[in-house]
C-alpha positions in Angstrom: -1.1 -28.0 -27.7 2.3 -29.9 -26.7 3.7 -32.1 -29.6 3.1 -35.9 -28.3 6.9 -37.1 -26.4 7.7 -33.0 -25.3 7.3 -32.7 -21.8 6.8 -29.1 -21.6 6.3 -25.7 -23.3 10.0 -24.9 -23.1 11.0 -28.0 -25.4 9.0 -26.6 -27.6 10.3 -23.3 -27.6 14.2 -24.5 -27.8 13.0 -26.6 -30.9 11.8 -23.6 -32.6 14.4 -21.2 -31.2 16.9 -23.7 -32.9 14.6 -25.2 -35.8 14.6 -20.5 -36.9 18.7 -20.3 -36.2 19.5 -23.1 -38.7 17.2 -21.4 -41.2 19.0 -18.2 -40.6 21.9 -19.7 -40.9 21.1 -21.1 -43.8 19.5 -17.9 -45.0 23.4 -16.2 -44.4 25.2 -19.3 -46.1 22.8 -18.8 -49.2 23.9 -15.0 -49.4 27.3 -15.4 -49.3 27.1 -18.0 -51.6 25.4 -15.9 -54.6 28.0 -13.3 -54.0 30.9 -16.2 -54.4 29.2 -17.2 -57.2 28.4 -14.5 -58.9 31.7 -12.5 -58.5 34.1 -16.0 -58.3 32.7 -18.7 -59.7 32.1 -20.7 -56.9 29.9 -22.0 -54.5 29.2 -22.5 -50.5 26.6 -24.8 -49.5 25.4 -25.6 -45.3 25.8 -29.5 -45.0 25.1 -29.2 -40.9 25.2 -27.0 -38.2 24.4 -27.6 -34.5 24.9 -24.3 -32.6 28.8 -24.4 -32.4 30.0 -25.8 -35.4 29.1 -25.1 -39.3 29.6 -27.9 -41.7 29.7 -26.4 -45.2 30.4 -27.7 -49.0 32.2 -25.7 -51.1 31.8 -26.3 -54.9 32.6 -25.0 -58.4 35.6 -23.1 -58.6 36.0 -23.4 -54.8 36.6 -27.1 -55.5 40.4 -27.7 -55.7 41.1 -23.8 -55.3 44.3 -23.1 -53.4 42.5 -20.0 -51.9 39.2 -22.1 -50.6 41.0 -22.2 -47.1 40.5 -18.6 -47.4 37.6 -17.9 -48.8 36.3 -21.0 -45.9 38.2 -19.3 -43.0 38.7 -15.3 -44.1 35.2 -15.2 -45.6 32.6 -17.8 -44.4 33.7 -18.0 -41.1 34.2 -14.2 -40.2 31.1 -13.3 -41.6 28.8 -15.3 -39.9 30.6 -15.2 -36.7 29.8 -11.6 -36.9 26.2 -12.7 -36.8 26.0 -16.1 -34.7 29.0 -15.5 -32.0 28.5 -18.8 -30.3 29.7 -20.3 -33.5 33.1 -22.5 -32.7 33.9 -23.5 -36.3 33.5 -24.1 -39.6 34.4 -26.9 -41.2 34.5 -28.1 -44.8 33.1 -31.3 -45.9 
């Protein structure tokens, strides 16, 4: 059964297909975010993502660190671009 205001069966797959990547993603952003803090201190948390571009939070010692660009950029970024390559950017909010 269609979902009342989907016109067909492939809505309904592209809302799942994207409703299980932002879990994943989310799924990713949590591990890497028990490792950070855990070994550092600090803390990444997903605020958004749409397909192409990751909003994150980072927290703890993160905040006001002089090395969260790098940890965001070095870290985040290149590890889940290793596992969602359509990814654009990640941004911190």
């Amino acid at each position: 059964m269609i979902p009342s205001g989907i016109q067909n069966e492939s809505q309904v797959n592209g809302m799942t297909s994207a409703a299980n990547e932002e879990e994943q993603m989310r799924a990713l952003i949590d591990s890497l975010s028990a490792y950070i803090e855990h070994f550092h201190g600090g803390a990444v948390r997903m605020v958004a993502y749409d397909g192409e571009v990751l909003q994150v939070r980072m927290s703890g010692a993160c905040d006001g660190c002089s090395l969260a660009p790098v940890t965001l950029h070095g870290w985040v970024e290149g590890t889940v671009k290793q596992f969602f390559p359509n990814l654009r950017e990640v941004q911190s909010v």
